[in-house]
PyMOL CGO cylinders between C-alpha atoms (Angstrom):
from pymol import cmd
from pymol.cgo import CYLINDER

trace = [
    CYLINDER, -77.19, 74.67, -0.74, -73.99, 72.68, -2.30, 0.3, 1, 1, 1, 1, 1, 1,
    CYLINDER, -73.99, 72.68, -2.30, -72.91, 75.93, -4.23, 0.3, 1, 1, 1, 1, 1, 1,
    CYLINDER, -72.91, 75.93, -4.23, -73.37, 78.09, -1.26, 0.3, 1, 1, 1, 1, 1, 1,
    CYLINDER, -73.37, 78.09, -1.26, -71.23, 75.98, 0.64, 0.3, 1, 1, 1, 1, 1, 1,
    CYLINDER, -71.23, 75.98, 0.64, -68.61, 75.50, -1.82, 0.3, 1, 1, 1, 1, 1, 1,
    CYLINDER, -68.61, 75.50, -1.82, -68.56, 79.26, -2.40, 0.3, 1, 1, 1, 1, 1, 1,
    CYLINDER, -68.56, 79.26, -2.40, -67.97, 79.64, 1.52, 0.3, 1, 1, 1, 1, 1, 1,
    CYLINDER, -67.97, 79.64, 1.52, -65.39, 77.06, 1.37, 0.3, 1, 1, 1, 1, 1, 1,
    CYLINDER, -65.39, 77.06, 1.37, -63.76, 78.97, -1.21, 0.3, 1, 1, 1, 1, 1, 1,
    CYLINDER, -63.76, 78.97, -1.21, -63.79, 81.84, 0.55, 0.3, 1, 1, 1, 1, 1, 1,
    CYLINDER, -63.79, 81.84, 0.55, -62.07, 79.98, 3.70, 0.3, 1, 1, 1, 1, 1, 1,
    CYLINDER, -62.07, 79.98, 3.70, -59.71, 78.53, 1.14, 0.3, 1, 1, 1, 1, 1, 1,
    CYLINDER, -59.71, 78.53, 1.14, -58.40, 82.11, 0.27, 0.3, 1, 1, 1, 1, 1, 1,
    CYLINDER, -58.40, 82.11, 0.27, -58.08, 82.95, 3.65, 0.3, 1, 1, 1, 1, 1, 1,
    CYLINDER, -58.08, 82.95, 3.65, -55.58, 80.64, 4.83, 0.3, 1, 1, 1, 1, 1, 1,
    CYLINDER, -55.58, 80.64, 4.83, -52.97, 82.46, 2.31, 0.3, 1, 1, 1, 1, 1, 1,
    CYLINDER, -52.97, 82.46, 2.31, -52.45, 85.06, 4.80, 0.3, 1, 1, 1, 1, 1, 1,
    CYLINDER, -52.45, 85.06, 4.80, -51.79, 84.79, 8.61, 0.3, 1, 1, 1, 1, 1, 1,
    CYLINDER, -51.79, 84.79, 8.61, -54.33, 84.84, 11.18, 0.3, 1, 1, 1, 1, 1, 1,
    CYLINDER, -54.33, 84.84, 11.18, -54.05, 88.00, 13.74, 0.3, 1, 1, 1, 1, 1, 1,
    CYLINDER, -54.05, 88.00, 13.74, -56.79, 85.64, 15.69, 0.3, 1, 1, 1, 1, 1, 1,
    CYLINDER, -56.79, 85.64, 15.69, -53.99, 82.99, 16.24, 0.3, 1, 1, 1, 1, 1, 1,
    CYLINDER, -53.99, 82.99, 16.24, -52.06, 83.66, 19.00, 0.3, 1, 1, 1, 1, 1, 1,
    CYLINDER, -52.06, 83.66, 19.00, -48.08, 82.76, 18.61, 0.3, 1, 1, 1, 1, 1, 1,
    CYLINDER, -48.08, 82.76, 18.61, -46.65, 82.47, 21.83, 0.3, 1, 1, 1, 1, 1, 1,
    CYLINDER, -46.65, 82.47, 21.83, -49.19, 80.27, 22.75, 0.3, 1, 1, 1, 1, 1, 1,
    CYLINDER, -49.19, 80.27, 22.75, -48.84, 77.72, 19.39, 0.3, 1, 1, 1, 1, 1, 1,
    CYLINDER, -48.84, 77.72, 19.39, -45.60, 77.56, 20.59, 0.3, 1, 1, 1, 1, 1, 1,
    CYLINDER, -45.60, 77.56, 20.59, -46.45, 76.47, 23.61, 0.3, 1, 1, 1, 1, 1, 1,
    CYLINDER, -46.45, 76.47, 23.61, -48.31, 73.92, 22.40, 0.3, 1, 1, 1, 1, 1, 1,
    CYLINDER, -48.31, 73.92, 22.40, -46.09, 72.42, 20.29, 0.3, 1, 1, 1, 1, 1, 1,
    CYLINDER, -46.09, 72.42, 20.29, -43.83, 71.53, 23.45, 0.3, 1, 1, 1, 1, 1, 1,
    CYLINDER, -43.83, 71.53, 23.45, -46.72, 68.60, 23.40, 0.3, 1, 1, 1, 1, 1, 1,
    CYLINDER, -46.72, 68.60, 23.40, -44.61, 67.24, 20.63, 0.3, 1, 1, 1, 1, 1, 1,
    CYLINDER, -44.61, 67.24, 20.63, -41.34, 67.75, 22.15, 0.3, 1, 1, 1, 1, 1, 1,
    CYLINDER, -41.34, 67.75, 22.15, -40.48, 71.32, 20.41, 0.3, 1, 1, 1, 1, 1, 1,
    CYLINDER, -40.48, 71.32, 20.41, -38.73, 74.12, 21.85, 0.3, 1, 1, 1, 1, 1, 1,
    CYLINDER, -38.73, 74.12, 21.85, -39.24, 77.02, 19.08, 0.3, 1, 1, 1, 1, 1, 1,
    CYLINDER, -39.24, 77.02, 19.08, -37.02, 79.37, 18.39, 0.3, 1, 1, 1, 1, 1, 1,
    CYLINDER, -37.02, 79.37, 18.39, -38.56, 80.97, 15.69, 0.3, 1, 1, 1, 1, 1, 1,
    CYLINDER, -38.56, 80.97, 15.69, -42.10, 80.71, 13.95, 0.3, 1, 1, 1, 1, 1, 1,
    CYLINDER, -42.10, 80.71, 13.95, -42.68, 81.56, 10.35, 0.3, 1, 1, 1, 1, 1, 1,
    CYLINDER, -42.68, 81.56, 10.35, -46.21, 81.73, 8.55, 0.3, 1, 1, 1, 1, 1, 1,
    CYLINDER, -46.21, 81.73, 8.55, -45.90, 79.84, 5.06, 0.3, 1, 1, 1, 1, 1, 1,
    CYLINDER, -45.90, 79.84, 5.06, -48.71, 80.69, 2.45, 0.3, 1, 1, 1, 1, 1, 1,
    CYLINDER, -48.71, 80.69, 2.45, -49.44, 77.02, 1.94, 0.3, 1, 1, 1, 1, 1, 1,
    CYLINDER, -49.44, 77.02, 1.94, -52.43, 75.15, 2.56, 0.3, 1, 1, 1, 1, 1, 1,
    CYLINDER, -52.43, 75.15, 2.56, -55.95, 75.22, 2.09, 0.3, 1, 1, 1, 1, 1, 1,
    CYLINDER, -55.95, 75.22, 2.09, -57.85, 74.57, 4.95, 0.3, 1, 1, 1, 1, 1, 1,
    CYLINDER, -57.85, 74.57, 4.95, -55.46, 75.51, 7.37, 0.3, 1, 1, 1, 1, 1, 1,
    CYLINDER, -55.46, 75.51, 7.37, -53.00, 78.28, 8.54, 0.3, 1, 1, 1, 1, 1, 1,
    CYLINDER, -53.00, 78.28, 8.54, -49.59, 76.80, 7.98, 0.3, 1, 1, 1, 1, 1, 1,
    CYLINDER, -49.59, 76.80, 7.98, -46.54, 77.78, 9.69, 0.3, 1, 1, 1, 1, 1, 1,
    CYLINDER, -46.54, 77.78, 9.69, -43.02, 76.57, 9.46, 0.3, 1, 1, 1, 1, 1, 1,
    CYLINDER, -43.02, 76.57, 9.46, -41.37, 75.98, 13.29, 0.3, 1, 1, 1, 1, 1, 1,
    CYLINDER, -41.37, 75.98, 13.29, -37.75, 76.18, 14.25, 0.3, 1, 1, 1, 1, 1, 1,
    CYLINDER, -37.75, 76.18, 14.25, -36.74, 74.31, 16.86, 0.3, 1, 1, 1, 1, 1, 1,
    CYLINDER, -36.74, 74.31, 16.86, -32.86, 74.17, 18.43, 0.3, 1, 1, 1, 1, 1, 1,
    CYLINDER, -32.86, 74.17, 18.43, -30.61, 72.91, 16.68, 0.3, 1, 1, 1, 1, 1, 1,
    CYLINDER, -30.61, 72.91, 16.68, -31.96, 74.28, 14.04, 0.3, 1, 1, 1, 1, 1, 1,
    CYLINDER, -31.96, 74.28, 14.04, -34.70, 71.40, 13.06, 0.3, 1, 1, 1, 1, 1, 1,
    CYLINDER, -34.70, 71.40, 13.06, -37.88, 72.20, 11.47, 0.3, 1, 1, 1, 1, 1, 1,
    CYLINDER, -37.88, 72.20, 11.47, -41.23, 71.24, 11.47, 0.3, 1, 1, 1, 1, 1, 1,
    CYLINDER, -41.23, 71.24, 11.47, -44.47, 71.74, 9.19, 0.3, 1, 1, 1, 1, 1, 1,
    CYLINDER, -44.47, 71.74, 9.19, -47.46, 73.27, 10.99, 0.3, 1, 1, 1, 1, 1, 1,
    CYLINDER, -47.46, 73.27, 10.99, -50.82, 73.07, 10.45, 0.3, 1, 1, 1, 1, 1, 1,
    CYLINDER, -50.82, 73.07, 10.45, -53.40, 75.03, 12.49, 0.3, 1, 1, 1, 1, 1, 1,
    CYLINDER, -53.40, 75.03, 12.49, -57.19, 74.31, 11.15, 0.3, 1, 1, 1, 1, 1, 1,
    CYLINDER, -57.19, 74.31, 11.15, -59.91, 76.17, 12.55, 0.3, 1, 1, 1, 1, 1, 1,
    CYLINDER, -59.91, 76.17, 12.55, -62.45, 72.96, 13.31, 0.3, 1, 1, 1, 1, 1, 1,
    CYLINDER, -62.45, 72.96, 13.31, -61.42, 69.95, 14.99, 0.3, 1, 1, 1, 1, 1, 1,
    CYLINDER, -61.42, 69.95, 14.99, -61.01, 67.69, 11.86, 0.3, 1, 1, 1, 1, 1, 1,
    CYLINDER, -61.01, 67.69, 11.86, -62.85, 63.99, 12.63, 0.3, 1, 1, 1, 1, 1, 1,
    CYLINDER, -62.85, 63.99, 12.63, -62.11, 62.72, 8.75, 0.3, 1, 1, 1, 1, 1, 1,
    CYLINDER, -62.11, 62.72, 8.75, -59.29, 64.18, 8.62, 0.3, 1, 1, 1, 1, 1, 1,
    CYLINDER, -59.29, 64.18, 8.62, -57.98, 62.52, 12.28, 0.3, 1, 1, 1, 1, 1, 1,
    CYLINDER, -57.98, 62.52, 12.28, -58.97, 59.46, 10.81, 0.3, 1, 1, 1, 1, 1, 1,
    CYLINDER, -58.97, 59.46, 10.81, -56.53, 60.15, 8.01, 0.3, 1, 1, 1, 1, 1, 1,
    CYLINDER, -56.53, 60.15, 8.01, -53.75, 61.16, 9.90, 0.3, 1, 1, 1, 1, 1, 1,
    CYLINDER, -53.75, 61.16, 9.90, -54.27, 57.65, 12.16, 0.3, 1, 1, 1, 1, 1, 1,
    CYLINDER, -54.27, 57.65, 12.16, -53.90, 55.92, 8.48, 0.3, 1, 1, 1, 1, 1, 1,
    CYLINDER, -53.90, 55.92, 8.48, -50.99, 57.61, 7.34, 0.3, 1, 1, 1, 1, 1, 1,
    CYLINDER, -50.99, 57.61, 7.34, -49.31, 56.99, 10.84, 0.3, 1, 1, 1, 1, 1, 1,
    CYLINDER, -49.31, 56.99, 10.84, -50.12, 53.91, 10.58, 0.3, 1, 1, 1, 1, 1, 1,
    CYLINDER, -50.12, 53.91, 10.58, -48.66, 53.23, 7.16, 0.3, 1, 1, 1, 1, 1, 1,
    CYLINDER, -48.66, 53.23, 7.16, -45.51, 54.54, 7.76, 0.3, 1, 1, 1, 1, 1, 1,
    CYLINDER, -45.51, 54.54, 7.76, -44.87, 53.16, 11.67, 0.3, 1, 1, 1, 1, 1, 1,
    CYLINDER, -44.87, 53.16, 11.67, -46.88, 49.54, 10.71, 0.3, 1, 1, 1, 1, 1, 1,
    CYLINDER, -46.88, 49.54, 10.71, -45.90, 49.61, 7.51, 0.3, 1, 1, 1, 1, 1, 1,
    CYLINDER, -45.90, 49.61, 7.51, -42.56, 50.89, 6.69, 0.3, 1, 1, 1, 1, 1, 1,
    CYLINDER, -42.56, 50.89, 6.69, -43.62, 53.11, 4.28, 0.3, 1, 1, 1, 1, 1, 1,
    CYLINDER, -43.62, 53.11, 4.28, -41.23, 55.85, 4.31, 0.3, 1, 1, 1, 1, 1, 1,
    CYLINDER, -41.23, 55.85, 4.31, -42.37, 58.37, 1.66, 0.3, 1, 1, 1, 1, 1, 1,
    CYLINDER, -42.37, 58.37, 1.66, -45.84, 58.63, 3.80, 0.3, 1, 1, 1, 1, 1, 1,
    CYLINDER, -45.84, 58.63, 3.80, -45.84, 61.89, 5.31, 0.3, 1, 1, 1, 1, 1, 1,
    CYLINDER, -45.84, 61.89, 5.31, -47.52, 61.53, 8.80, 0.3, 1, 1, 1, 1, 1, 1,
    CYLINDER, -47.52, 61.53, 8.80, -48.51, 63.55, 11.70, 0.3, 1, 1, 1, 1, 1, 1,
    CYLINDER, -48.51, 63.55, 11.70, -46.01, 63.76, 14.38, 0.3, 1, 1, 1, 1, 1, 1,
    CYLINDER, -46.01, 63.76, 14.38, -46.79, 62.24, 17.25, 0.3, 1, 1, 1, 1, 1, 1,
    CYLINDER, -46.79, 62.24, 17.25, -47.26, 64.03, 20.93, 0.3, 1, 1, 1, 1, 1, 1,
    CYLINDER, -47.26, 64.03, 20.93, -46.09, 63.23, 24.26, 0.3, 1, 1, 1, 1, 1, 1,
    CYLINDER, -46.09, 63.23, 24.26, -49.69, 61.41, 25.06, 0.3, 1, 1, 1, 1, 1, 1,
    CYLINDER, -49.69, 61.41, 25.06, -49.55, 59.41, 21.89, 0.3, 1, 1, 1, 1, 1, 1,
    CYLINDER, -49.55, 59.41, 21.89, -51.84, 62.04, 19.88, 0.3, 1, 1, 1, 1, 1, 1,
    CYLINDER, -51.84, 62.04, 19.88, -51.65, 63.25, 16.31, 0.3, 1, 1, 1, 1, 1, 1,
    CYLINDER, -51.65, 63.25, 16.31, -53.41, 66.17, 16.64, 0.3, 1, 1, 1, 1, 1, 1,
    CYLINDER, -53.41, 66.17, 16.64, -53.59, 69.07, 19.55, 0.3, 1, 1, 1, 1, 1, 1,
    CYLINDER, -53.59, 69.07, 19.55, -55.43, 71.95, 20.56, 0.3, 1, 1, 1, 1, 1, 1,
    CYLINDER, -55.43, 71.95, 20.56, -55.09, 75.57, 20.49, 0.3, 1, 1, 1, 1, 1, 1,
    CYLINDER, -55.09, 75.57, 20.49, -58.19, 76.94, 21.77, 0.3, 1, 1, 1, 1, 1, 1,
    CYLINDER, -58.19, 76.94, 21.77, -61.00, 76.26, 19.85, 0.3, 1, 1, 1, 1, 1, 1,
    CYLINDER, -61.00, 76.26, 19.85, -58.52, 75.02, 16.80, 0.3, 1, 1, 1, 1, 1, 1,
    CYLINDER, -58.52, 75.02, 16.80, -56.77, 71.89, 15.78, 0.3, 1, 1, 1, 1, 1, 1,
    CYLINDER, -56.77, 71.89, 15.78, -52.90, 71.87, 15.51, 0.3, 1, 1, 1, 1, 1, 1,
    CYLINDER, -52.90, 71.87, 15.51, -51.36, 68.95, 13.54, 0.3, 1, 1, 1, 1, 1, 1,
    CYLINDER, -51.36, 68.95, 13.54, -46.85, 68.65, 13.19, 0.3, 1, 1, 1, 1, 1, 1,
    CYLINDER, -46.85, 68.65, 13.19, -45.00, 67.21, 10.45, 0.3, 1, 1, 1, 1, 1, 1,
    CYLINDER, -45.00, 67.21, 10.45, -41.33, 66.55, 9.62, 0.3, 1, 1, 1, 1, 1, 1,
    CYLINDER, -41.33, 66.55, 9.62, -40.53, 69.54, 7.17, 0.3, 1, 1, 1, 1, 1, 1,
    CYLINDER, -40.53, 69.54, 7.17, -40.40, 68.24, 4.01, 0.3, 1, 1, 1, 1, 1, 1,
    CYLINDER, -40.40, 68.24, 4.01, -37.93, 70.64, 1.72, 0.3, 1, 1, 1, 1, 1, 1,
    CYLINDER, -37.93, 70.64, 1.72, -38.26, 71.03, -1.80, 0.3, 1, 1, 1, 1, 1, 1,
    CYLINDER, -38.26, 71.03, -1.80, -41.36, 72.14, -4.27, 0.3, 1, 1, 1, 1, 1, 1,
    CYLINDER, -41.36, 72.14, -4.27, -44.78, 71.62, -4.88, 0.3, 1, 1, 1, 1, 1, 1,
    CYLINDER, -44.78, 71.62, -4.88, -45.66, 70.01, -8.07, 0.3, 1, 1, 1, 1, 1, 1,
    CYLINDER, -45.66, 70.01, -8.07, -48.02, 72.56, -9.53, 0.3, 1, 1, 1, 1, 1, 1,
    CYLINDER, -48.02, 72.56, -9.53, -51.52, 72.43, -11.67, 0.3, 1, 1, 1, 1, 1, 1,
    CYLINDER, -51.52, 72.43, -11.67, -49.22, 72.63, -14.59, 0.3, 1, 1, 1, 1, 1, 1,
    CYLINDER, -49.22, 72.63, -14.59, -47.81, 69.33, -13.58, 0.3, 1, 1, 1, 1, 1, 1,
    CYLINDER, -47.81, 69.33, -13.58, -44.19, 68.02, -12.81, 0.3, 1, 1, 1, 1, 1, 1,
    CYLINDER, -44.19, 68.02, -12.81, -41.44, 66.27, -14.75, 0.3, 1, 1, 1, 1, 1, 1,
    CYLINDER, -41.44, 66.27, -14.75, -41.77, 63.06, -16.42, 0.3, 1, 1, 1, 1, 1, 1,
    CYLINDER, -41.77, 63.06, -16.42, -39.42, 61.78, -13.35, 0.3, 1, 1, 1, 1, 1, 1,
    CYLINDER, -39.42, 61.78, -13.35, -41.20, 63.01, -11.18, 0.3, 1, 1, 1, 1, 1, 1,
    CYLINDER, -41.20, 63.01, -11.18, -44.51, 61.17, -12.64, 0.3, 1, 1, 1, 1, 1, 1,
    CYLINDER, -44.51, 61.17, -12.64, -42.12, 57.94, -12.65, 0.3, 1, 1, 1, 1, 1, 1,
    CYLINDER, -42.12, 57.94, -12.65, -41.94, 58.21, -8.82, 0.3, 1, 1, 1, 1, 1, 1,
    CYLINDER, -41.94, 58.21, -8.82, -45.35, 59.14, -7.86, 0.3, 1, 1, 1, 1, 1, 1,
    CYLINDER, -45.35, 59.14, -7.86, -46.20, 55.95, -9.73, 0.3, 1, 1, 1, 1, 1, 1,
    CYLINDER, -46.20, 55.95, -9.73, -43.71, 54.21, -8.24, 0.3, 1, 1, 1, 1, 1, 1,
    CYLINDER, -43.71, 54.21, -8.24, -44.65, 55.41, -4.50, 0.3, 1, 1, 1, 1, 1, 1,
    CYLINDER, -44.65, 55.41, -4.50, -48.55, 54.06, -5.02, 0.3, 1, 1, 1, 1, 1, 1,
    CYLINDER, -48.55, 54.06, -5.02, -47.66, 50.95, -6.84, 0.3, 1, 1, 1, 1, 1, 1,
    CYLINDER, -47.66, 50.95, -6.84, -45.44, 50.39, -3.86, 0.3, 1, 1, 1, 1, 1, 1,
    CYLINDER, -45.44, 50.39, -3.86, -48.50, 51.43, -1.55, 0.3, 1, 1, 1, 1, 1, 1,
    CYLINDER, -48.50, 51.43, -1.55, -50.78, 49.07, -3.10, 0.3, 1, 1, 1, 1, 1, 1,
    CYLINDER, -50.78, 49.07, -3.10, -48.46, 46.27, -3.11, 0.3, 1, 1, 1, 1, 1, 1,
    CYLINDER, -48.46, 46.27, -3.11, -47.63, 46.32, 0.36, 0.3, 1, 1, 1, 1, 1, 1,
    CYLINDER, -47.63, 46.32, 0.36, -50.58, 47.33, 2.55, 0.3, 1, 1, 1, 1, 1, 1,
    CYLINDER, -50.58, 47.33, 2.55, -53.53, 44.80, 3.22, 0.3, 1, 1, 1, 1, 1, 1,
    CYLINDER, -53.53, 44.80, 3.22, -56.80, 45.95, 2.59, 0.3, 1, 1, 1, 1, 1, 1,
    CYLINDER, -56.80, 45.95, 2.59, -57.55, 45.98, 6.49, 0.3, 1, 1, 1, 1, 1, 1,
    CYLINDER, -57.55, 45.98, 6.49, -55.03, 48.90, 6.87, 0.3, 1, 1, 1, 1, 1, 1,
    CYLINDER, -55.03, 48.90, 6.87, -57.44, 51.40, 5.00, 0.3, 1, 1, 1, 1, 1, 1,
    CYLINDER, -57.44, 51.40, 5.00, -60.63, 50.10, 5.91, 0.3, 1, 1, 1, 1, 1, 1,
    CYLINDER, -60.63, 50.10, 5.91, -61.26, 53.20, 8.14, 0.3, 1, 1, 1, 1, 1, 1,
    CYLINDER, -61.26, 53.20, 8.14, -60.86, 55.96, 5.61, 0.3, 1, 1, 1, 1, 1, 1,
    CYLINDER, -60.86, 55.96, 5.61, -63.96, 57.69, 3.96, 0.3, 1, 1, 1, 1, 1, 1,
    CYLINDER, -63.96, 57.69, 3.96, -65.37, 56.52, 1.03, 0.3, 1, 1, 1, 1, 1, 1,
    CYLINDER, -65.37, 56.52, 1.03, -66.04, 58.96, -1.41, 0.3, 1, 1, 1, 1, 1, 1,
    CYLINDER, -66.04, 58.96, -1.41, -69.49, 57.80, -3.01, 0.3, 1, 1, 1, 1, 1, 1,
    CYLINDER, -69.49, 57.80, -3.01, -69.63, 59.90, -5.83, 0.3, 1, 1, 1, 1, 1, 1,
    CYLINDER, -69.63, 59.90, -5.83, -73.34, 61.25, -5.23, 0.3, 1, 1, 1, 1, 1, 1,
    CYLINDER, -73.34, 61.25, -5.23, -74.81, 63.50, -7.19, 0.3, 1, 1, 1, 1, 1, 1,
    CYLINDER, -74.81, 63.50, -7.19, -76.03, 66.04, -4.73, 0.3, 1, 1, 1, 1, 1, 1,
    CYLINDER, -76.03, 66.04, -4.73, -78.55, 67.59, -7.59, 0.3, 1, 1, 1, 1, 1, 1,
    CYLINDER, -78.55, 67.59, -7.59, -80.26, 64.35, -8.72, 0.3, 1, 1, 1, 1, 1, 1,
    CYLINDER, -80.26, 64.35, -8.72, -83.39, 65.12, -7.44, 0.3, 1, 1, 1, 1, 1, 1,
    CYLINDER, -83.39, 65.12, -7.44, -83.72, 68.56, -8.53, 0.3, 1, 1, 1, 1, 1, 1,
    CYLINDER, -83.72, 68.56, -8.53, -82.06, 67.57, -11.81, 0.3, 1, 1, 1, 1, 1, 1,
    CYLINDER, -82.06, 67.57, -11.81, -84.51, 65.30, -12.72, 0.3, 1, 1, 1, 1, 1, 1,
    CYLINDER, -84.51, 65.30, -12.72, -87.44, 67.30, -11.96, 0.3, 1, 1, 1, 1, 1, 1,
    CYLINDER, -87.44, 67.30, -11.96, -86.11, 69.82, -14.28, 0.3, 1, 1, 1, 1, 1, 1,
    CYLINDER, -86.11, 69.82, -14.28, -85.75, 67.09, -17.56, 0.3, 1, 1, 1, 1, 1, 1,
    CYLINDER, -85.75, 67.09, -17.56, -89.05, 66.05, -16.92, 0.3, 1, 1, 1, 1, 1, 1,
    CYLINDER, -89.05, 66.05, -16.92, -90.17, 69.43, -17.21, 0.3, 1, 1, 1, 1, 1, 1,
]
cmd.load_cgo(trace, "trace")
């Protein structure tokens, strides 16, 4: 059941790298007036991997990072509140949060979909091949400063990750075997 769902989550994951005829434009931009936005132009970025990712320019010629996921995300809300939260409460300026909309939300809807805003962010990705040693310097940096400054009270509502082994069962059937 855990590989089948993996293998569909794959499958999602390779979708997102293309835009989604199914999402209608006109109406995202619409909805991103909820955050203030007038957009002049809308651009679909091949980034992401659970959601359809778009880059929005506003007047003035300001941009924002879109994300468009096809479920409404509960964890994932509850990580966006965090990160908010850690840069607003906290002062943590390298956190990348969630915009904020007009009635105080960090995510929106498009139809059946959730749509979440972010200040675009230019520059690169580091890659699976890694980044420079500087760049390693500063990541380290950025947590040690996160860790430092942020009581444990501040994360107590993100998901744990227990680490179970979704197998165990079956796996130990088959080494008693």
């Amino acid at each position: 059941r855990h590989w089948r769902w993996n293998r569909l989550r794959l499958t999602a994951r390779r979708k997102m790298k293309v835009d989604s005829p199914d999402i209608d434009k006109t109406a995202l931009c619409e909805a991103l007036a909820a955050y203030g936005l007038e957009v002049e132009r809308l651009a679909f970025i091949p980034r992401g991997d659970e959601s359809y990712c778009y880059v929005a320019e506003a007047e003035g010629g300001s941009r924002c990072f879109v994300k468009v996921l096809e479920d409404w995300p509960d964890k994932l809300a509850i990580r966006y509140r965090v990160a908010h939260r850690l840069l607003t409460q906290y002062g943590l300026e390298y956190v990348v949060a969630p915009r904020v909309t007009e009635h105080g939300e960090l995510l929106s809807r498009l139809e059946t979909r959730a749509v979440a805003v972010f200040d675009y962010v230019a520059g690169s990705v580091i890659g699976p091949n890694g980044g420079a040693d500087n760049e390693w310097e500063s990541i380290a940096a950025m947590m040690a400063s996160l860790h430092n400054s942020v009581d444990s009270s501040a994360l107590s509502s993100l998901p744990r990750e227990q680490f179970d082994v979704w197998l165990r069962d079956w796996l130990m059937r088959v080494l008693a075997a």
